[in-house]
Every structure is written in C-alpha cells, then in structure tokens.
N, C-alpha and C positions, 0 to 999 in steps of 0.2 A: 843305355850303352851296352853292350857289345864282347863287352874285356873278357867277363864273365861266361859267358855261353858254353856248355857243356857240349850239346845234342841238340841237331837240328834234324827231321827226319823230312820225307822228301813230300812235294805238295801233292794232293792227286789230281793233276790237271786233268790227264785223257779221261779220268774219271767221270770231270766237273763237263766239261766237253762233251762227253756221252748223254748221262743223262740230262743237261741242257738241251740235247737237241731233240732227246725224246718227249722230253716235258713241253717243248716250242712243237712239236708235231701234233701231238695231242691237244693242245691247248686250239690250232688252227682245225684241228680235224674235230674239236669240238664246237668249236663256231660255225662250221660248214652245214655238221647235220643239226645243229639250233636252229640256224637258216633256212636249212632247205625244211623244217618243221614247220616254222612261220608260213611259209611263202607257198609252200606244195598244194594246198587246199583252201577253199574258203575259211576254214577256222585253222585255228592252232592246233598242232599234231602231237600228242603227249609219246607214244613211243619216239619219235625223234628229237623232243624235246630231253625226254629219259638218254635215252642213250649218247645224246652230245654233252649233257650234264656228269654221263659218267664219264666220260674222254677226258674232261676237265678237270673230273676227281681225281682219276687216275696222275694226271698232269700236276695237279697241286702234292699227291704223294711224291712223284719224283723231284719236283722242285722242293719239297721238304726234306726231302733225304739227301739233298746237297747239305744238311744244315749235319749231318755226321759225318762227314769227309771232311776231314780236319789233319792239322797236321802240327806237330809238335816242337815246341820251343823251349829246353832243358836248362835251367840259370844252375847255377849252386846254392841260391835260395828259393828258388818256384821251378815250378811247371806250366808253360803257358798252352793253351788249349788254340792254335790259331784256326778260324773259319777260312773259306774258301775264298774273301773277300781280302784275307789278308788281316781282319778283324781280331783282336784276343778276345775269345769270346768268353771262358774259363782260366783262372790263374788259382794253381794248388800249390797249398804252400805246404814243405816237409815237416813244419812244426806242426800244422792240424792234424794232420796223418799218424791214426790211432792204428790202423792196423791192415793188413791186406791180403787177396787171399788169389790164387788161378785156379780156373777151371779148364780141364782139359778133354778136347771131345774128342768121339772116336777115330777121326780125320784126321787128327794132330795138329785142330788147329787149336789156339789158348785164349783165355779170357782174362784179362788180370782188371780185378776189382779194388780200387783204392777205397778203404774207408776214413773219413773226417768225425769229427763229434758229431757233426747232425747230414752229414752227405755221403752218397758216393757217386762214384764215379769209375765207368769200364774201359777198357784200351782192351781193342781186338787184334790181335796180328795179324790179320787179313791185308794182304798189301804194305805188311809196314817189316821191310827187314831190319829196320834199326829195336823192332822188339824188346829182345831182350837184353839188348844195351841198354834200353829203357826203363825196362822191369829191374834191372837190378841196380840201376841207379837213383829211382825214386823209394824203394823197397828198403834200401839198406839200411840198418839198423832197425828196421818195425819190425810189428809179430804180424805173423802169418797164422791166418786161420782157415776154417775149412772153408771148400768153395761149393757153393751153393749157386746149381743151375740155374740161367736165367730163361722161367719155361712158357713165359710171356708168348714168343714168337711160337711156338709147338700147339698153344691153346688156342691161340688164333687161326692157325691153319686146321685144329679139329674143326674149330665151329664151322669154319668156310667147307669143309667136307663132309660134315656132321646135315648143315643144312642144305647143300649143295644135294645130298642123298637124299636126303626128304622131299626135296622140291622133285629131284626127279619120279620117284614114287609116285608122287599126289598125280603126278601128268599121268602115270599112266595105269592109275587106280579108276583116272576121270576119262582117258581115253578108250579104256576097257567097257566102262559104264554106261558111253555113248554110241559103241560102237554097230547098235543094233538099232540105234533111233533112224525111224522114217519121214521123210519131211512129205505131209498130205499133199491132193492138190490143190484140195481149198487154201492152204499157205501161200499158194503161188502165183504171182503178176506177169503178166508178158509184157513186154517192151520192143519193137520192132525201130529200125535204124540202116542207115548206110555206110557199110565199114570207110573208117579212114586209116584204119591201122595196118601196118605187115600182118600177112595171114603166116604166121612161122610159130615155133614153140620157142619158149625163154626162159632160158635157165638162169637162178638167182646167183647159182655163184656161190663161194666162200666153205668153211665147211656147214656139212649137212644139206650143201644144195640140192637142187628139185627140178623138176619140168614144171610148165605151165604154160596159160594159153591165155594174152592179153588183147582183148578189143576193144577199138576205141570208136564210139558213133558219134555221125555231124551231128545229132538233134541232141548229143549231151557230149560236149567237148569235156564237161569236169568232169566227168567220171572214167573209168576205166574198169570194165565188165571181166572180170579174171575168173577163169576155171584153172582150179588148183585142189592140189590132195586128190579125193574120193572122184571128185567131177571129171578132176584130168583123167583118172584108172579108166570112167567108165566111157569116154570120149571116142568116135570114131575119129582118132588122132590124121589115121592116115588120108580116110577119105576128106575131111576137110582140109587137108593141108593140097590136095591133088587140085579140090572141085571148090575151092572158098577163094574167093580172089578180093582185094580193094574195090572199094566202091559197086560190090556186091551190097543190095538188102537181105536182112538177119533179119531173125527173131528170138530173142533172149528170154528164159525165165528168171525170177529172179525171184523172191521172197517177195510176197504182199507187204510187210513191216517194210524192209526198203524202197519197195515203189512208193508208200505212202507218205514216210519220211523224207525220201530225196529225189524223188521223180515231180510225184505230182503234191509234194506238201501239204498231206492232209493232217498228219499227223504232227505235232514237235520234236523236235529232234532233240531227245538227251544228251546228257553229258558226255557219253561213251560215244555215243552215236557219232558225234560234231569230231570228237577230240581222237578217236582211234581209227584210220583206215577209212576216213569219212568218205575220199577220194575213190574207192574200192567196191564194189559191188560182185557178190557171189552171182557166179552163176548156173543151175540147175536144169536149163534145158537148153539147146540152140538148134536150128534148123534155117533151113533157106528156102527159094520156091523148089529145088527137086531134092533136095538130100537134107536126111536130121540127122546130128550129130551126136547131139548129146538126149537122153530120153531124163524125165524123173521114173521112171521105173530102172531105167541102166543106174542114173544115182544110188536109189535105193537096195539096190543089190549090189552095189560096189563093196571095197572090203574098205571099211574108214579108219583101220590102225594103218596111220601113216607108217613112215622109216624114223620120226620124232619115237614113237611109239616103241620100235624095236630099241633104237641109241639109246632113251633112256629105260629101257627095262634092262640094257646090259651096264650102263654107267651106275645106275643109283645102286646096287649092291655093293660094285668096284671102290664107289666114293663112303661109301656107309662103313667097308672092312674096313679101308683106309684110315677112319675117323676112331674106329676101335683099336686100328695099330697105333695111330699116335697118341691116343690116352693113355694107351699102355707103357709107348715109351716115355709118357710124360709121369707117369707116377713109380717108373723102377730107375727114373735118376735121384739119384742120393748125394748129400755132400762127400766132396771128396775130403780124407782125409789129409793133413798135413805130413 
C-alpha cells in the first residue's frame, strides 16, 4: 500500500532509452564484423573476430549500467531501491542504518553514502533533483561521518592511460627498430595475373586513415594483393593510375614465405598465417609489359615510419602524463571532514 509513501523521485526513462539503443547497436555491430570474420576468407579471421567481440563487450557494459539507473521509492519505514524494470531491487531499512557520510566533489556534484552493519550503499545526485529531500530524509537522526572517496573509477581510468601509454611506446620503440630493415631479393616471388580490380587508390577511412592500392587477379580471386605504408610512399602512384587499366596483365612481387604458403602451397600455413589478414598479400614490386611501378630497390629506400608511428610517438607521452595526473589526484583526495 500506498498511504505511507513519503518521496517518489522520477524514473530515468530517456536515460534507459539511450543507452538501450546503444547497447542494441553495438550488440548488432558486433555480430556484423563476427560475420563478416567468419565469411571474408577461407578460414576464420581473428582481428574481426577480436574486434566484434569487443562491440559486444562494450554492449554488455552499457546494458549493465542500466542496472544503476534506478529510482527511488521513500516509505516512513524503508527506502526501496526500484530497477529500471520497475523491479525493487534493494529495500533499506532506517533501523539498520548505523551511520552516513557525503562526499563532495569539485563540480558540486554529491555523493551520500548510507552505512548498514554489514553494507553500503551510495545515491548520486546526478539527475536526481529530489536529492536532498532524500538525503535528509533518510539521514535524520544518524551520525554522520567522514566521507571517503570512492577512487575505484579514477584507478581504472589510470590503468587504461597508464597502459594505453605503454602500448604506444612499444609501437614505436618497434617501429623505430625496423625501420632500416631490407627485404632481399632472394625473399622475393613474382606472381603475374590479369587485373579484375579498379585501377584507383582507396582510402580506409575513419580516424588515422591511409592511401592504398588494392589488386585483385582472375588466376587468384581469394586474394587481394594491397601496396600500403612504405610500398604505397615508394609507388609510381601517378603513372599507374594514368597507364594501369582492368584487365591489363601485372606482375606482382610478393614475399617467397607468401607464394609458398598461399599461392603454390608448399609450405603450411600457421596459426597467424590462416587466422590474420590471410586474404591479403604484401606487395613489393609491380610492373606491366611497358611501365614498373613499384621497384624492391624504391621499397627499400622508402621511409617505413608510417603516420601510426608519428600519432603514437605524440599520444603515448600525452596518455602516460595523464596517467601521472590522475594517481596524483588519486592519492591527494582525503576524507572529508564532517
């Protein structure tokens, strides 16, 4: 019943609506590229499997974070905690309630921490103007003690910066290290074909996109032969784009390891091999019967620190201080006094 009812604060619908519908996009945008992982190559494709798996992840966070949007239901004996379902999912009662305490951050927004004998529990004013009609309705008569940050969410976002900086370093401790390596000729297979692809350049898109240069031959429909990075730099771009036509014959180099793995199968194909980019094949030289495009001598004198190379040599310091700022604000919050 009803009779009783103090304080009813308001549901957060547009909330629940919100992220529902990013959790329902995600969740779809994570089955797409699961899919198009399965389906793109002869074997299963682990970065598209990785990356729909994190869509999902992500999707499963936002549909868990419906489970704190909640909304309040104030008797003159309990506090009911109601879910987003309409659910009670918590009921505190003012007799267990030993003591309580708010924390106030620099924003103005407030944190009021209920303690029980063995629990607590926090109410955020974020979205809730019934506040502290709230706070001083459940509060009255307890003691108040000091409030003690909750630095949970501060710690998680070092790590994420902390190691976000590391990773970027390592790229470009490793991209520094390689950036002088020569591929021989004895490494190198030729492969001749008749294009079926647009002879055009194709940009990936999104941020940190690129140029590149994708070919595709009748005598290997599975594959798709891409000059990208260093190869593109050292590319006669223009003249093949002028003098390359469809259903022109090519001649492609490509690595001897790749011709013998996925051309002419002489080799097995590892785990990495099958499972990453299997579809893909580098390519190091190209020419036609009157014009070469690409040389391995033009490779080899290209510059191979990508723009990956530059972004992260400017982000991994940026994320690394950042991860220093926030230990620091993490270890000069103190409780507050009452």
């Amino acid at each position: 019943m009803d009779e009783d009812l103090i304080l009813e604060t308001k549901k957060p619908t547009g909330q629940v609506i919100l992220y529902g519908c990013i959790g329902a996009a995600l969740v779809c945008a994570g089955c797409a590229v699961i899919y198009r992982g399965c389906t793109m190559a002869e074997y299963v494709q682990l970065p598209q499997i990785l990356g729909g798996s994190f869509f999902l992840l992500m999707a499963v966070v936002f549909f868990y974070s419906l489970r704190s949007m909640v909304s309040y239901r104030l008797y003159e004996d309990r506090l009911e905690v109601v879910s987003v379902t309409g659910i009670v999912g918590k009921t505190i009662w003012p007799i267990s309630i030993t003591s309580w305490s708010e924390y106030k951050f620099k924003n103005g927004r407030k944190c009021l921490t209920i303690f029980t004998d063995n629990d607590k529990y926090r109410i955020l004013d974020i979205d809730l103007k019934e506040y502290d009609a709230l706070r001083d309705c459940v509060t009255q008569g307890k003691t108040q003690v000091a409030a003690t940050p909750n630095r949970k969410p501060l710690i998680m976002l070092f790590l994420f910066f902390f190691v976000g900086g590391l990773g970027m370093w390592g790229n470009v401790f490793y991209s520094y290290s390689i950036k002088d390596r020569k591929v021989a000729a004895s490494d190198i297979a030729g492969v001749g074909g008749i294009v079926i692809s647009p002879v055009k350049i194709t940009n990936t898109g999104g941020r940190g996109a690129r140029n590149l240069i994708e070919i595709k031959l009748v005598q290997y429909p599975q594959f798709t032969f891409r000059i990208d990075y260093a190869a593109y730099a050292a590319t006669k771009r223009r003249d093949y784009l002028n003098y390359a036509r469809p259903m022109d014959s090519v001649f492609i180099d490509i690595l001897a390891s790749d011709y013998q793995k996925k051309i002419s199968k002489e080799k097995p194909l590892g785990f990495f091999d099958k499972s990453v980019n299997y579809g893909t094949i580098d390519v190091y030289g190209l020419r036609d019967k009157h014009n070469s495009y690409l040389t391995l001598q033009d490779y080899n004198n290209a510059d191979k620190l990508t723009s990956d190379f530059y972004l992260c040599r400017f982000m991994g310091p940026v994320f690394l201080l950042l991860s220093v700022i926030i230990i620091v604000v993490v270890y000069k919050q103190k409780p507050q006094d009452v």
